[in-house]
TORPA-4810 file (N, C-alpha, C, O; in nm, 3 decimals):
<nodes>
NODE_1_-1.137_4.087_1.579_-1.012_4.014_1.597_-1.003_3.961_1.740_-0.911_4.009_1.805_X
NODE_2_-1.063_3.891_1.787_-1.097_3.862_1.939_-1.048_3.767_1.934_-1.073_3.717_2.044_X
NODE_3_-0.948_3.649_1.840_-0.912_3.496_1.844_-0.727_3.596_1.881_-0.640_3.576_1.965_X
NODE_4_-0.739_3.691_1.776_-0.581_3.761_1.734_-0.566_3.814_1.921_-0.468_3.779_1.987_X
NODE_5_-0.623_3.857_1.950_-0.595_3.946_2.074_-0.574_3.866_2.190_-0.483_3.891_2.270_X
NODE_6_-0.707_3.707_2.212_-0.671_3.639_2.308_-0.505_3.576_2.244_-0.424_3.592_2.336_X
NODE_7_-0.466_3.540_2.174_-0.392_3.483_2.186_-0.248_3.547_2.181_-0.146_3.481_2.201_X
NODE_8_-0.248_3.701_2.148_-0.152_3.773_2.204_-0.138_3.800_2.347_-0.029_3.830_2.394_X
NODE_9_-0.268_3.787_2.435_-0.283_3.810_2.573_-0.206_3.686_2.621_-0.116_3.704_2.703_X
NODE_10_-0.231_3.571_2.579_-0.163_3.445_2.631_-0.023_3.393_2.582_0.029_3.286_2.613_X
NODE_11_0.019_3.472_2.514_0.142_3.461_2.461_0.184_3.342_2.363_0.270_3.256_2.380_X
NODE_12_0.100_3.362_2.257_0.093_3.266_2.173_0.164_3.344_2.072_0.173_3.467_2.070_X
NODE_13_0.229_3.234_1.962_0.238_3.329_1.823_0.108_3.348_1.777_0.010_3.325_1.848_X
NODE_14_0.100_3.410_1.602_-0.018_3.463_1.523_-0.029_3.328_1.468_0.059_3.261_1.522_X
NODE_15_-0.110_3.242_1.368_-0.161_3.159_1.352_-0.091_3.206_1.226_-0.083_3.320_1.181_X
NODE_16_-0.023_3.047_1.159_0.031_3.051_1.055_-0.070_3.070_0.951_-0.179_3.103_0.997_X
NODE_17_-0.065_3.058_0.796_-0.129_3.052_0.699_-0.176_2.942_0.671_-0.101_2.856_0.718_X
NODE_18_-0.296_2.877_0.600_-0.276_2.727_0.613_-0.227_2.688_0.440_-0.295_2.723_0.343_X
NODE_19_-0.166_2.651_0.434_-0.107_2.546_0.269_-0.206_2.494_0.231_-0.281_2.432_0.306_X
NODE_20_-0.226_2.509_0.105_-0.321_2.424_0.009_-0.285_2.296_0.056_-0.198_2.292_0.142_X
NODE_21_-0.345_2.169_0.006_-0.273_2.055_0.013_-0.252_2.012_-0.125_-0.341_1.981_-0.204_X
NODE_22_-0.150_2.013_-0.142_-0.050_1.924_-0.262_-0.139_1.836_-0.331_-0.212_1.744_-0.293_X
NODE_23_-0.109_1.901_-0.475_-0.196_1.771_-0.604_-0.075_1.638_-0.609_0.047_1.632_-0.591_X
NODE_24_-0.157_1.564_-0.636_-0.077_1.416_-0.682_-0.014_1.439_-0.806_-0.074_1.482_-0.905_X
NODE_25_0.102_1.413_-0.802_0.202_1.374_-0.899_0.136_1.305_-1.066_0.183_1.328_-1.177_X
NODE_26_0.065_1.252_-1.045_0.000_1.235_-1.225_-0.095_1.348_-1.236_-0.080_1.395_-1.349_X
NODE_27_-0.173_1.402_-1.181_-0.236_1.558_-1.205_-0.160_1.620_-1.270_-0.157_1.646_-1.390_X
NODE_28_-0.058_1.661_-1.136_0.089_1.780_-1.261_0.136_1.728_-1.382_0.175_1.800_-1.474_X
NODE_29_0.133_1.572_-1.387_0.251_1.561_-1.531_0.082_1.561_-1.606_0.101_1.626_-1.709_X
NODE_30_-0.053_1.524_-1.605_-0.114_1.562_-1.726_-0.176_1.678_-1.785_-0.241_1.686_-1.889_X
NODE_31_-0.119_1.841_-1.629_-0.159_1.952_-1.636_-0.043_2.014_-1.720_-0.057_2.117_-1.787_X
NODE_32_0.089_1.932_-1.709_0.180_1.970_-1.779_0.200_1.939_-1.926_0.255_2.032_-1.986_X
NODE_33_0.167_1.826_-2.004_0.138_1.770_-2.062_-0.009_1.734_-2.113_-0.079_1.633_-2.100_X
NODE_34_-0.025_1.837_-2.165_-0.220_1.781_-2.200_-0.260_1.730_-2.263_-0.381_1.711_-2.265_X
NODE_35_-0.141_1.660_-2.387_-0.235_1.551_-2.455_-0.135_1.404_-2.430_-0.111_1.304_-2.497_X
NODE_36_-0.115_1.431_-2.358_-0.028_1.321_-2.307_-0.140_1.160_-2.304_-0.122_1.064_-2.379_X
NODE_37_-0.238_1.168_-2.209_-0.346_1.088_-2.210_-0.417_1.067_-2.378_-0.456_0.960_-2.423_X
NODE_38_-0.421_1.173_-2.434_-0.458_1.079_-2.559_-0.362_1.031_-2.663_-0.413_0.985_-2.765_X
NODE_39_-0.188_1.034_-2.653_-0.102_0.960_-2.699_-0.113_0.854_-2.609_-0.099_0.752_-2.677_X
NODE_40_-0.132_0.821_-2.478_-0.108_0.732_-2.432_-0.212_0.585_-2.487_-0.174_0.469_-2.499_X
NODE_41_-0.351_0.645_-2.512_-0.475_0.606_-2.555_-0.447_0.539_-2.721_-0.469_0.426_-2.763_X
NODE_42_-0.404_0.631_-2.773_-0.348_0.581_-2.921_-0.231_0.466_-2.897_-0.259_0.354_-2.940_X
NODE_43_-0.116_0.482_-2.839_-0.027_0.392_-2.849_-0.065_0.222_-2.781_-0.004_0.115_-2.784_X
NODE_44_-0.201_0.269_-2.721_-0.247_0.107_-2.628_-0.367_0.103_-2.735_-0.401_-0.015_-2.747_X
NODE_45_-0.421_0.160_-2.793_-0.479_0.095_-2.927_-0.399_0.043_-3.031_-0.432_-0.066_-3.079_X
NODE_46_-0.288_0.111_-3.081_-0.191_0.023_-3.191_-0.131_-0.078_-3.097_-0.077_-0.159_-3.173_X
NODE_47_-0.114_-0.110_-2.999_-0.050_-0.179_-2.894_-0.162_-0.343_-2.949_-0.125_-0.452_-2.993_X
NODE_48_-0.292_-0.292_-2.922_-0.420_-0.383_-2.903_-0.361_-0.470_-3.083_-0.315_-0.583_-3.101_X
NODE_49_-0.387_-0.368_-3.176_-0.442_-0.394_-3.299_-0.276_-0.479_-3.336_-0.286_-0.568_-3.420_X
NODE_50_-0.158_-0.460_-3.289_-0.042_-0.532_-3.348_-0.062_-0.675_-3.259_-0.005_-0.780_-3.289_X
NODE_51_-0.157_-0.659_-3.138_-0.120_-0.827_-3.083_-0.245_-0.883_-3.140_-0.262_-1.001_-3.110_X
NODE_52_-0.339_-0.830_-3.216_-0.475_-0.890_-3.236_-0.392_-0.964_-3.375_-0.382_-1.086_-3.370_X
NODE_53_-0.333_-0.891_-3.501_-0.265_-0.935_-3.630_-0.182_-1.028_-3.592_-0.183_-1.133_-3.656_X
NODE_54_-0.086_-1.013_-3.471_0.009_-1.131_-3.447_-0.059_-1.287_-3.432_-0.027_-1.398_-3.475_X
NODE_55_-0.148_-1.244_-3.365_-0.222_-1.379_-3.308_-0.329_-1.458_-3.401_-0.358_-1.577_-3.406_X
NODE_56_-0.375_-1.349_-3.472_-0.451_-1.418_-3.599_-0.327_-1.473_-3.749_-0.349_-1.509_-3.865_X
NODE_57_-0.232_-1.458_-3.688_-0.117_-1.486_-3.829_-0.034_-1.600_-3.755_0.077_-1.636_-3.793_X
NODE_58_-0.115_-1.662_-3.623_0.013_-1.778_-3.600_-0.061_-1.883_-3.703_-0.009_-1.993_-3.726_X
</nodes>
């Protein structure tokens, strides 16, 4: 402990803990949600297949 001791000798505080660093905000909602990405995947395929019928029926 020779970092702990100099820096009690010099009158330092103890060295905080260090924090993970923070996941991004779409990580959590698809760790929260796990099939979220493959409803999303399905609804932009029926998405695809209703503008492909529209456009072949003008």
């Amino acid at each position: 402990m020779g970092e702990a001791k100099r820096r009690k000798e010099n009158g330092l505080p103890p060295k905080s803990p260090k924090k993970p660093a923070s996941k991004a905000a779409p990580n959590n909602l698809f760790i929260k949600y796990p099939r979220l990405p493959y409803l999303l995947v399905v609804l932009g395929v029926l998405y695809l297949i209703f503008d492909l019928v529209k456009y072949y029926n003008r």
